[in-house]
C-alpha positions as CSV (number, residue, x, y, z in Angstrom):
1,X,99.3,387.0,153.0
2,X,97.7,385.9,150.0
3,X,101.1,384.5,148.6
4,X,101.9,383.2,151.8
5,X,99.0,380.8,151.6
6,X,99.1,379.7,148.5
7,X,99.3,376.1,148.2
8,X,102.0,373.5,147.0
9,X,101.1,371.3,144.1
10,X,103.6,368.8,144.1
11,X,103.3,366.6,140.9
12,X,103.2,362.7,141.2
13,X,105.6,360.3,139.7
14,X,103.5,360.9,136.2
15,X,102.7,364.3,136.8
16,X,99.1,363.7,135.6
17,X,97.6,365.0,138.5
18,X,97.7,367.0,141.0
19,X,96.8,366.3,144.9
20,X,95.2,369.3,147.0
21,X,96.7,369.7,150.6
22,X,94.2,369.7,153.6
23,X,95.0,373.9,154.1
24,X,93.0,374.2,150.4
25,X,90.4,371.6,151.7
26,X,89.7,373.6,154.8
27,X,88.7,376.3,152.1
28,X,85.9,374.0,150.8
29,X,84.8,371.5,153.8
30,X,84.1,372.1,157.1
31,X,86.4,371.0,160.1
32,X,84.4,368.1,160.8
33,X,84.9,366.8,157.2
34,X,88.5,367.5,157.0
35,X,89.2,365.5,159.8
36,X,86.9,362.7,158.4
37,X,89.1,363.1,155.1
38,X,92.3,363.0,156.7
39,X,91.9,359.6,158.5
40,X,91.0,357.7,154.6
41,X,93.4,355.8,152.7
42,X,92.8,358.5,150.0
43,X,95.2,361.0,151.9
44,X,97.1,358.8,153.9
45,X,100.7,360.1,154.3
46,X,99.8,363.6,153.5
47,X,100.2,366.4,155.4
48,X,100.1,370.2,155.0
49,X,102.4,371.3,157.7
50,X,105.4,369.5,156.3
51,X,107.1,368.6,152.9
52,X,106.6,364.9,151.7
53,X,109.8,363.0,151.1
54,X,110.0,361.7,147.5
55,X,111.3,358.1,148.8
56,X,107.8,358.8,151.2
57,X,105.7,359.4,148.2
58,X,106.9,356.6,145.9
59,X,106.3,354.2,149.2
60,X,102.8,355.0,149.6
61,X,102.4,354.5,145.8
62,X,103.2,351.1,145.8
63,X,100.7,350.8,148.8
64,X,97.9,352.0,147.0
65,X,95.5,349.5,145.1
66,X,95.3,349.5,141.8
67,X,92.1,350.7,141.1
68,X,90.6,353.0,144.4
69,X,87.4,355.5,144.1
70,X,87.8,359.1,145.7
71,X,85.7,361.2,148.1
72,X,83.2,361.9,144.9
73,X,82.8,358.3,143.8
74,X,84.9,358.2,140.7
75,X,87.1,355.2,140.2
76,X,90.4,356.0,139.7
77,X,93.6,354.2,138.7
78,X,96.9,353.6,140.8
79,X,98.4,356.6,140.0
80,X,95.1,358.8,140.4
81,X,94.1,359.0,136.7
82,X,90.0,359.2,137.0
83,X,88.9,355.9,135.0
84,X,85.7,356.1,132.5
85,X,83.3,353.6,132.4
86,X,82.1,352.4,129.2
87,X,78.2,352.9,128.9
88,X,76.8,349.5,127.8
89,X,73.4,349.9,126.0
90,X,69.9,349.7,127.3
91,X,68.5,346.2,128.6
92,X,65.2,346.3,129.1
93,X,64.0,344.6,132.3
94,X,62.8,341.8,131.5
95,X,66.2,340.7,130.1
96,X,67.9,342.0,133.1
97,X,70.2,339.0,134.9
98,X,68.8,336.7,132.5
99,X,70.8,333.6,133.4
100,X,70.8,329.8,132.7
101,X,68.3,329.6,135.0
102,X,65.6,331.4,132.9
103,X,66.7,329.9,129.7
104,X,65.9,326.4,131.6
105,X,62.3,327.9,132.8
106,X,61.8,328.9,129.3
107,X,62.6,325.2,128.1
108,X,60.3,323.7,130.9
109,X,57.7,326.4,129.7
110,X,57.7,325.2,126.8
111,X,57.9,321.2,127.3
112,X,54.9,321.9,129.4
113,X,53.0,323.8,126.8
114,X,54.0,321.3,124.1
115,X,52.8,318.4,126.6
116,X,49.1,319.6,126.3
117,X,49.1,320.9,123.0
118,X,49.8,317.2,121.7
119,X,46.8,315.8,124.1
120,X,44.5,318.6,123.0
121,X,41.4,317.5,121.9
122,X,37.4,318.3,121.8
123,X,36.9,316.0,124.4
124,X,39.5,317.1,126.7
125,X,39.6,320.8,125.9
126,X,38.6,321.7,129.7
127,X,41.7,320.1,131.2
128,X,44.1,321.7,128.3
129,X,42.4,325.1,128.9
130,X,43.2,325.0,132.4
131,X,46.3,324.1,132.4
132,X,47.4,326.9,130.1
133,X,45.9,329.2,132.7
134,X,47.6,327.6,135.5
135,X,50.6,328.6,133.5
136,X,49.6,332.1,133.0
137,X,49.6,332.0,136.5
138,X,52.6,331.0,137.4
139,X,55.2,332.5,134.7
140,X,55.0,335.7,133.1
141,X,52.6,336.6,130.8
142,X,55.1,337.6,128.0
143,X,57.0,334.2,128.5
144,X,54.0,332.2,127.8
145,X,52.4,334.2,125.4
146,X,56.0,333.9,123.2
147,X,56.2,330.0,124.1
148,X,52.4,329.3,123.2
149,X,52.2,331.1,120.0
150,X,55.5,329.4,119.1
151,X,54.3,325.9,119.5
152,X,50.6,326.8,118.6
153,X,51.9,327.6,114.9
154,X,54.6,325.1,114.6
155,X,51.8,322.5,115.3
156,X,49.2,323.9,113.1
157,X,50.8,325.9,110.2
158,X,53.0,323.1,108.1
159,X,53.5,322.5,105.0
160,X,51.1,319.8,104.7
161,X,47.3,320.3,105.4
162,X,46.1,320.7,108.9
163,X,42.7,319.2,109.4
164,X,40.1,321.4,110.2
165,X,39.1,319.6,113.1
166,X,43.0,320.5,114.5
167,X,43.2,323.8,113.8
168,X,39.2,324.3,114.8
169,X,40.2,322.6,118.7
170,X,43.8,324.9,118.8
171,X,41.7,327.9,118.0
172,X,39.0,327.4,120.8
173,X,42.0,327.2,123.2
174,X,42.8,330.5,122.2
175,X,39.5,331.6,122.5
176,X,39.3,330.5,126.0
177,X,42.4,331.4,126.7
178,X,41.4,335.6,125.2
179,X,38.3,335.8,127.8
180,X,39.3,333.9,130.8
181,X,43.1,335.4,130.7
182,X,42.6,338.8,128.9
183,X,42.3,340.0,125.4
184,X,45.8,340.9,124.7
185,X,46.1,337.0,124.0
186,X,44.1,337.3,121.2
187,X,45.7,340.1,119.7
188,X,49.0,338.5,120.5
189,X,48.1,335.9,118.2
190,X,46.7,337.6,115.6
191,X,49.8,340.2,115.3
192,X,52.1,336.7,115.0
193,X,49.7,335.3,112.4
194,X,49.1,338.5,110.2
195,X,52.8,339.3,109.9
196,X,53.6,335.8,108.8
197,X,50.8,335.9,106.2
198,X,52.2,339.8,105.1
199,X,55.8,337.8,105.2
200,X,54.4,334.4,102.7
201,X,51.9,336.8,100.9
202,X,54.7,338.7,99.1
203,X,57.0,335.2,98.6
204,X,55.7,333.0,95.4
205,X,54.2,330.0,97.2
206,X,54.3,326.7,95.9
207,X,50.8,325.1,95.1
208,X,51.9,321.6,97.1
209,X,53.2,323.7,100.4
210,X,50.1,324.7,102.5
211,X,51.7,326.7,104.9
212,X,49.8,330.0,103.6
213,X,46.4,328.0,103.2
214,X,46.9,326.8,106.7
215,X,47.4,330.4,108.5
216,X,44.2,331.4,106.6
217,X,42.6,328.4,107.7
218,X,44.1,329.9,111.4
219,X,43.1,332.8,110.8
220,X,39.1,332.1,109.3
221,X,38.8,330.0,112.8
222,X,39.7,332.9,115.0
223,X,37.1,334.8,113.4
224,X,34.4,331.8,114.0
225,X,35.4,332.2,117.3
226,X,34.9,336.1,117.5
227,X,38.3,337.0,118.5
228,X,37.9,339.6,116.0
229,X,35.6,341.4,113.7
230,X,35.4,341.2,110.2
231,X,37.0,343.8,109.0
232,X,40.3,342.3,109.3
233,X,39.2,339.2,107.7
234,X,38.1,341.5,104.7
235,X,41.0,342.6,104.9
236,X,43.2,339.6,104.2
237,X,40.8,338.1,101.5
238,X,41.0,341.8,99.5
239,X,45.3,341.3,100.2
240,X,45.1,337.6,98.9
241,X,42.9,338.3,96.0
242,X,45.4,341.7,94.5
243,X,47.3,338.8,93.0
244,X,45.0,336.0,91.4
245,X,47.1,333.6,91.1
246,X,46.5,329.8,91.7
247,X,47.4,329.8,95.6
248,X,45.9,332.5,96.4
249,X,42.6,331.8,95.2
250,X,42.8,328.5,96.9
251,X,43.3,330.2,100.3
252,X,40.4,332.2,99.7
253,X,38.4,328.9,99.0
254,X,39.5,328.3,102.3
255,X,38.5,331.0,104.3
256,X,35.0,330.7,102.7
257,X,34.4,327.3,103.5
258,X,35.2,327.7,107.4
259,X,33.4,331.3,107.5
260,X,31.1,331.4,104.8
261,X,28.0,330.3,106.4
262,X,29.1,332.7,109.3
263,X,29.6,335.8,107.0
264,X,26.5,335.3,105.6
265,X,24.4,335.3,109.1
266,X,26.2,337.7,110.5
267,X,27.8,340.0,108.1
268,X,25.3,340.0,105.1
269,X,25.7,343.8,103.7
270,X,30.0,343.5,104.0
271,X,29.8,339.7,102.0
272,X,27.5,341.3,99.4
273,X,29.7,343.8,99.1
274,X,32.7,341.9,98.9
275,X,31.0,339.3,96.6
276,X,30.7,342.4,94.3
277,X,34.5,343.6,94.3
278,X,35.4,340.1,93.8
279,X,33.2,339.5,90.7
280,X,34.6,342.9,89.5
281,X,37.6,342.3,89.8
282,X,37.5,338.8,87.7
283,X,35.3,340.5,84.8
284,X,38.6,342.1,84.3
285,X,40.8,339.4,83.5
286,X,37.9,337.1,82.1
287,X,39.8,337.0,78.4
288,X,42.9,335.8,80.2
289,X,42.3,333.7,82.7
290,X,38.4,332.8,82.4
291,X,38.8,329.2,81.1
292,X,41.1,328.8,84.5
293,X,38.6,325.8,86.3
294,X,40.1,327.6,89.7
295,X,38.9,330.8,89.2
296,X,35.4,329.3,87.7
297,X,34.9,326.9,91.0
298,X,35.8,330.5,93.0
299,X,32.7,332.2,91.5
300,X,30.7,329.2,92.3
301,X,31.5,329.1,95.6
302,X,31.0,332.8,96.2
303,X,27.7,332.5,94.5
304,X,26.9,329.5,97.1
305,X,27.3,331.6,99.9
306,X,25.2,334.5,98.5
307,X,22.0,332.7,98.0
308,X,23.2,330.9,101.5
309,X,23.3,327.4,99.4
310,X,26.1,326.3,101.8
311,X,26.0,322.2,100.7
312,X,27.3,323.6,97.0
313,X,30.4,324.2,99.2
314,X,32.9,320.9,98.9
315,X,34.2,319.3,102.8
316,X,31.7,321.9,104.5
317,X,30.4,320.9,107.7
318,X,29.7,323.5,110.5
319,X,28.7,320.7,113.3
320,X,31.9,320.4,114.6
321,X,32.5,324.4,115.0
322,X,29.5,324.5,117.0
323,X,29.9,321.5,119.3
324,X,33.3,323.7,120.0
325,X,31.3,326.8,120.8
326,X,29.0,325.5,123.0
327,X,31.9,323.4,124.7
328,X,33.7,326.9,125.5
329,X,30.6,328.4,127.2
330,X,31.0,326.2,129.6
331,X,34.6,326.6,130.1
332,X,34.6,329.9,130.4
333,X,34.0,331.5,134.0
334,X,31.0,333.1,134.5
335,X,31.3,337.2,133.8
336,X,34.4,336.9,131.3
337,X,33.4,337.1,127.6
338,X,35.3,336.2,124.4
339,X,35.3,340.4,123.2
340,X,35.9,340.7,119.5
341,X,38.6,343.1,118.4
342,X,38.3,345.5,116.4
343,X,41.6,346.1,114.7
344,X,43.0,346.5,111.2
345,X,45.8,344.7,109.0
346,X,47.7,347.7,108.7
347,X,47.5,348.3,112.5
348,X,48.8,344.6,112.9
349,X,51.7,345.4,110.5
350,X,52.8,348.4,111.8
351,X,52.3,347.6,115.3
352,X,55.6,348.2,115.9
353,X,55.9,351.6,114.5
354,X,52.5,352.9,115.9
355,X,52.3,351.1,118.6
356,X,49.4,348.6,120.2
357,X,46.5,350.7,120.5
358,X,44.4,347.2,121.4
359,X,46.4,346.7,124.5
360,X,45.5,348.6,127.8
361,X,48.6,350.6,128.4
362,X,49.9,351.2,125.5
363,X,51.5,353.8,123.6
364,X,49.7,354.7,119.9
365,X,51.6,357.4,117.5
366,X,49.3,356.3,114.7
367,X,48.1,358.8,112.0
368,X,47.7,362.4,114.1
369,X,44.7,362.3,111.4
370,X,42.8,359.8,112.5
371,X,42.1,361.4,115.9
372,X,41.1,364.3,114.9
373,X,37.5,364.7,115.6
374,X,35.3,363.3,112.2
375,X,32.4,364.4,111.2
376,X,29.4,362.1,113.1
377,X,28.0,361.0,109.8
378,X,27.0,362.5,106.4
379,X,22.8,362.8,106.1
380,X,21.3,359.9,103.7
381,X,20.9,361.9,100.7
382,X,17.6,361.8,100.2
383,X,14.8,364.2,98.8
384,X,12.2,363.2,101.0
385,X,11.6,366.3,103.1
386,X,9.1,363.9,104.7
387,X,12.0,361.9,106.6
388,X,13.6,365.3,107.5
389,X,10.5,366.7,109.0
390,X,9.6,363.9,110.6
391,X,13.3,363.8,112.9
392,X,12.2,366.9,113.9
393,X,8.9,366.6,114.8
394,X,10.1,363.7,117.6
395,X,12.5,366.2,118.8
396,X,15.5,365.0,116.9
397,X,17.5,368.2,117.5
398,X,21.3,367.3,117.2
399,X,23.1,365.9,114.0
400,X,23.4,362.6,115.5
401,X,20.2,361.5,116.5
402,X,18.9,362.8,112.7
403,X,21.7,360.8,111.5
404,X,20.5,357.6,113.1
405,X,16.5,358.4,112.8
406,X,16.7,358.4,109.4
407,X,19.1,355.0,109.1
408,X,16.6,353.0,111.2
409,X,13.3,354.7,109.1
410,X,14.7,354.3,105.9
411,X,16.6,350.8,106.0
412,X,15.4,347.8,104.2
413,X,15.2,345.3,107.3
414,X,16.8,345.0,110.3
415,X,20.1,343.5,109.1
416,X,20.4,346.9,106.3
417,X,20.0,349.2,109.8
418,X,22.5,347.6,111.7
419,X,25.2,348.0,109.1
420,X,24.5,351.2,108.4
421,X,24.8,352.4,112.1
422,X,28.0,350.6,112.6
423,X,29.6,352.6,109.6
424,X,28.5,356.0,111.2
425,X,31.3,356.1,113.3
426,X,30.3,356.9,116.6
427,X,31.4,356.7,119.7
428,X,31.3,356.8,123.2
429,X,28.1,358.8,124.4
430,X,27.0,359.2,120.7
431,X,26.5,355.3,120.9
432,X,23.9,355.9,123.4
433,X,22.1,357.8,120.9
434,X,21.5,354.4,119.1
435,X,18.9,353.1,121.9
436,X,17.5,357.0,122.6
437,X,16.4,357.2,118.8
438,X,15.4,353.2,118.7
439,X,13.2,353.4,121.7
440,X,12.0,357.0,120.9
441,X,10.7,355.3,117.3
442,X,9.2,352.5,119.0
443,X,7.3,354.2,121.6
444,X,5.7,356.6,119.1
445,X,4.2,353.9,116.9
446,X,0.4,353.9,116.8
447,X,0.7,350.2,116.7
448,X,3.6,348.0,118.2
449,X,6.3,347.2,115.4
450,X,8.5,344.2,115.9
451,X,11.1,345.3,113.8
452,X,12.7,347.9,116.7
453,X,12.8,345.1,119.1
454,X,14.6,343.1,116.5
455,X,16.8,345.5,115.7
456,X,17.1,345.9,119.6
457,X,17.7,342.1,119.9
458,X,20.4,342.7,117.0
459,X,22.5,345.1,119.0
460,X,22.2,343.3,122.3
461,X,23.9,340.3,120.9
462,X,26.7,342.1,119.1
463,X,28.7,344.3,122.1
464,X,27.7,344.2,125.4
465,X,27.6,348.2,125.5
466,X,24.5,348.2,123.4
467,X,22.8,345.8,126.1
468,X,23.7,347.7,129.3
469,X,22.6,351.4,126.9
470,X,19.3,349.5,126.5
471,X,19.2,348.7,130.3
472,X,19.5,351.6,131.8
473,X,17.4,353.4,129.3
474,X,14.1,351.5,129.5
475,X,14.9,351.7,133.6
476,X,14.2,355.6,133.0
477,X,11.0,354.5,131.1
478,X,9.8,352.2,133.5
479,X,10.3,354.9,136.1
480,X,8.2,357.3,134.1
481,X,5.2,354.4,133.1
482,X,2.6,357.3,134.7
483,X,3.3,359.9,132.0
484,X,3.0,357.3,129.3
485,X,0.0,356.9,126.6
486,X,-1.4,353.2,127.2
487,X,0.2,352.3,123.5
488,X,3.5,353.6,124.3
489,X,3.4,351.3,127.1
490,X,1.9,349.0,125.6
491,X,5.0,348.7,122.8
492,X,7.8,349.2,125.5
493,X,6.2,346.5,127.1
494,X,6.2,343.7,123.8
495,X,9.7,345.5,122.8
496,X,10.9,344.1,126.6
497,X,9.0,340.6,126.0
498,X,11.3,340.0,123.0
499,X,14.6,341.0,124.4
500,X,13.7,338.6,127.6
501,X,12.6,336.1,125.9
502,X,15.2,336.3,123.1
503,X,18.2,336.8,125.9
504,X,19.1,339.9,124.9
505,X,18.0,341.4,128.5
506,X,17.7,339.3,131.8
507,X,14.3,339.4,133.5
508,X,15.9,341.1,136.2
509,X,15.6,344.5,133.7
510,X,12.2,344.8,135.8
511,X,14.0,345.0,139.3
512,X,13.9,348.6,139.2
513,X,9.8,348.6,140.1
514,X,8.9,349.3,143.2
515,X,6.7,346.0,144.4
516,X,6.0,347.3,147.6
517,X,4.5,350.9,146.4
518,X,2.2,349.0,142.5
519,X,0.1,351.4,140.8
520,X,-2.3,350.2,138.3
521,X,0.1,351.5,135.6
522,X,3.3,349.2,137.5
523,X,0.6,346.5,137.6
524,X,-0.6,346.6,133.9
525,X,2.7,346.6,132.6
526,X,3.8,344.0,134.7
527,X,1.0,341.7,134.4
528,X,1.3,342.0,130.1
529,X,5.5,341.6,130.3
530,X,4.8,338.0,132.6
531,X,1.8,337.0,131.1
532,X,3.0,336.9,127.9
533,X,6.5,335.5,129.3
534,X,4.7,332.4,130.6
535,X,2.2,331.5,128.2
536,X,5.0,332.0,125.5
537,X,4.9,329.2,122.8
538,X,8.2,327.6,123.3
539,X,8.2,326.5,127.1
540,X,11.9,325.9,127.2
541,X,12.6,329.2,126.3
542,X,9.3,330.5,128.6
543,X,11.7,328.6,132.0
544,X,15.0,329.5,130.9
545,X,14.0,333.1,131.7
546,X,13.8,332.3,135.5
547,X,16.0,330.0,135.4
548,X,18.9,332.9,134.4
549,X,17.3,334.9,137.8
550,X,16.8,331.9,140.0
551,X,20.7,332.1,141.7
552,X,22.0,335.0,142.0
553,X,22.0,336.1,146.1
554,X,21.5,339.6,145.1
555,X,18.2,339.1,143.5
556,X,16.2,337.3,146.3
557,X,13.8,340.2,147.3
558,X,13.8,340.6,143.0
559,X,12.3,336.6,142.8
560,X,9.6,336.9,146.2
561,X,8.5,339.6,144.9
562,X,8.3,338.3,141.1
563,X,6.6,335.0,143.3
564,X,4.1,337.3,144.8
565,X,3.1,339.0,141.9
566,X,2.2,336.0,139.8
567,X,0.7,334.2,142.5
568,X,-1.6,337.5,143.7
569,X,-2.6,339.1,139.9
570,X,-2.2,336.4,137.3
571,X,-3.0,332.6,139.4
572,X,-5.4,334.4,141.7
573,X,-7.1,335.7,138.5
574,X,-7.1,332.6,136.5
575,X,-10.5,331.5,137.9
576,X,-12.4,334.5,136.8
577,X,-14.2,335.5,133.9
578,X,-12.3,337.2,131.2
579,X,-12.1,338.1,127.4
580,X,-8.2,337.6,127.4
581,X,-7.8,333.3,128.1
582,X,-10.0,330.8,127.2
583,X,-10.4,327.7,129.9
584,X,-7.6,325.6,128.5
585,X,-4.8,328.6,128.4
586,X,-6.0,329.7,132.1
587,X,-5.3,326.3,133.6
588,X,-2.0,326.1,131.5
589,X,-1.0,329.2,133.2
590,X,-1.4,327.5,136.2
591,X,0.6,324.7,135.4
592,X,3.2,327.3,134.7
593,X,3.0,329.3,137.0
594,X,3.8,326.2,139.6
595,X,6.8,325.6,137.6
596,X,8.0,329.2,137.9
597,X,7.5,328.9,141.4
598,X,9.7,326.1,141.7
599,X,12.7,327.5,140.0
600,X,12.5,330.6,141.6
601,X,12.5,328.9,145.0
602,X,15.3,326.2,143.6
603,X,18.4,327.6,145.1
604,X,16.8,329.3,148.2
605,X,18.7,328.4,151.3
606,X,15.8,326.6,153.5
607,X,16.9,327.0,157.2
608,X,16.8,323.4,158.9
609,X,15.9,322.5,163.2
């Protein structure tokens, strides 16, 4: 029976392959499939029942397409050879069924971008910012970001010099464009500018071409404009001075005369430091190239911006720079801020290697080394068991918080502190250990010490973090003002007066009081905090507190009851008697206090009949 069934494999005209009958199908499929099969094209003219003619066969050949796909989906030829596709390689998406049509978005894109780049100006730097968002809007964000960086170095890095005032107006745009937009715009940038400056740094430059000079120049204003931190800019003035040649010396006169004055406010300990290497370095090569007037009028510069004699520096005129800076403020929306990055050069460089650790998303395969867990921070080696003890007598008990007790007690000033607890390396929740230690020192002293609320100030202004750490920490004070001495009060009390005043915290910091259930400690502290708010010497600064609470829906019940208090336990008690204000400063308070009033009420919807 076996034999009997077996079926006939008749070859085709080729004899390539061989067609199954439908009794060997009926082996596989079901009955309901056969009979689907039967009725295709596929097996038209076959039969299992009866023999096929070879005139039959060749017939049907010729009516058979040349190329038809089988019951599995597989192309196959005319005479039923299976045909294999070629694999093409990967396309990635976004150059998927990229057509003429894209190629003429991409032109428009960039005739638009090129339209008001060439109008750009201080005085129009509004309009030119917003139309570059509009087109962030519109197109994709990788079109624009390619088109704008194109156009934003062809029209600022050239061989001839750019003037400052140029490149200073192109890099505000930027800046705007990093915190209204997102901060991948930024690092966008600076990955385009660093690898041209690794790509011209290694190339001999000519002293007339300024191309290198003018991405430093670039490159200095991004940093003016805190796109990124200064580590980065270190490290391309430490790449440009390995070789101390003529051009590169001159860039570095560059970079120094658009962020000199800047390094020195803000980064005092890393420009002392770097001031250091640099005179090093030029001891070395002193019998060579000593007599050279570039490298002399280097050292004089360097020594200008040490002792902060900026006017020694030739063509250097912050006024401009600032007018930019406060020009932004106002273009960028309210709750987007221009957030430094902290990246590398050798990050930048190998960016494509490693990844974009910067940019939310994606991948990093940097250094497996790096993220293993370091060490918080070594101890200051110091032989003063005094310091030690000390930590642990205010219940330092973990590694970190001794770490940062004894950087804030034993740091020259202010400035010495905060660059010290930047290079312990913390992060995340050991941060937050920062403000614990800072307001556990200040707290404790017998008599209030400016210097924490400084140093607080300090913080505030450099990363938001350190503000919101402080906020939420004093809110856990204020909660427990009961089980406070009157001097730790007291100094949490003048550390908050400086941070308001100073803007590192809003007045509404206090919105966490209870008004409706005041205790004479609530009412002490609160009465010292506005008190000295008010009858602060500068007045400006005294109403631009309430002005910064004086809108905000949210905080209505916050300014009533900031309204009631003033007008119930610091007006109402103006007329008396009292040690604390002579006649003069108690009617001056009331002058203010009217004032206060009137802001505070200045946006308040009045209901109309």
């Amino acid at each position: 029976m076996k034999e009997n069934k077996k079926t006939e494999m008749k070859p085709n005209t080729k004899g390539k392959e061989k067609i199954i009958s439908e009794d060997d199908l009926s082996k596989v499929f079901s009955d309901d499939e056969v009979s689907h099969l039967s009725g295709d094209d596929d097996l038209e003219g076959f039969s299992g029942d009866e023999e096929v003619g070879d005139d039959q066969e060749v017939k049907e050949e010729k009516e058979k397409p040349d190329v038809w796909e089988d019951i599995y989906g597989r192309k196959r030829d005319k005479e039923g050879n299976i045909i294999k596709e070629e694999k093409g390689t990967y396309v990635p998406p976004h150059l998927r069924n990229k057509d003429s049509t894209s190629d003429k978005d991409l032109v428009q894109l960039k005739r638009q971008i090129k339209s008001v780049l060439n109008k750009l100006a201080g005085t129009n730097l509004h309009w030119a910012c917003t139309s570059i968002e509009n087109l962030y809007s519109s197109n994709s964000r990788n079109s624009v970001n390619t088109a704008l960086t194109q156009l934003w170095l062809d029209a600022t890095v050239s061989p001839a010099a750019t003037p400052d005032r140029m490149v200073a107006e192109h890099a505000a745009l930027v800046a705007v464009m990093h915190a209204n937009v997102g901060s991948e715009i930024g690092a966008h940038f600076l990955q385009e500018l660093t690898t041209r400056f690794d790509n011209m740094i290694y190339k001999k430059q000519p002293v007339e071409d300024k191309q290198l000079d003018n991405l430093v120049s670039c490159l200095a204003h991004l940093y003016s404009f805190k796109i990124y931190q200064a580590a980065l800019l270190y490290d391309i003035l430490n790449r440009l001075l390995d070789d101390l040649s003529e051009k590169n010396i001159g860039c570095v006169l560059v970079a120094l005369r658009v962020v000199g004055g800047v390094l020195r406010k803000e980064e005092p300990l890393a420009l002392k430091n770097f001031i250091h290497d640099t005179q090093s370095r030029l001891a070395k090569i002193k019998d060579e190239a000593a007599s050279g007037s570039r490298i002399k009028y280097l050292l004089e510069v360097l020594m200008a911006v040490k002792n902060n004699n900026l006017t020694k520096i030739p063509n250097y005129d912050p006024t401009y720079m600032e007018h930019l800076k406060k020009m932004i403020k106002g273009v960028i929306r309210k709750g987007n801020y221009v957030t430094p990055l902290n990246i590398r050069l050798e990050d930048l460089l190998k960016a494509d290697e490693r990844g974009k650790w910067w940019v939310v998303g994606s991948a990093w395969e940097g250094n497996h080394a790096r993220q293993e867990e370091k060490p918080t921070v070594k101890l200051p080696p110091t032989n003063d068991q005094k310091l030690l003890e000390l930590a642990r007598k205010q219940r330092m008990n973990t590694d970190v918080r001794r770490s940062i007790f004894c950087v804030i007690m034993s740091a020259e000033d202010y400035m010495d502190a905060f660059e010290k607890l930047q290079h312990l390396g913390l992060k995340g929740q050991q941060e937050r250990e920062i403000v614990h230690v800072l307001l556990a020192c200040c707290l404790q002293e017998k008599t209030y010490n400016p210097y924490y609320a400084v140093l607080g100030q300090k913080l505030c202004d450099f990363d938001r973090k350190y503000q919101l750490s402080i906020q939420y920490s004093t809110w856990d004070k204020i909660k427990d003002l009961e089980n406070l001495s009157k001097q730790s009060m007291t100094n949490l009390a003048q550390f908050l007066i400086h941070l308001i005043i100073g803007k590192g915290l809003p007045l509404s910091v206090l919105k966490v009081i209870q008004f409706s259930d005041l205790n004479k400690h609530t009412v002490r502290f609160m009465r010292q905090i506005l008190l000295a708010i008010i009858m602060n010497e500068d007045l400006q600064a005294c109403l631009e507190v309430f002005h910064r609470v004086s809108k905000p829906p949210k905080l209505h019940m916050f300014r009533e009851s900031i309204r009631l208090f003033i007008q119930h336990f610091l007006v109402k008690n103006a007329g008396k008697k009292t040690s604390v204000l002579t006649d003069d400063e108690m009617t001056t308070l009331k002058e203010r206090a009217m004032e206060v009033d009137k802001i505070l009420t200045l946006h308040e919807s009045k209901l109309k009949f």
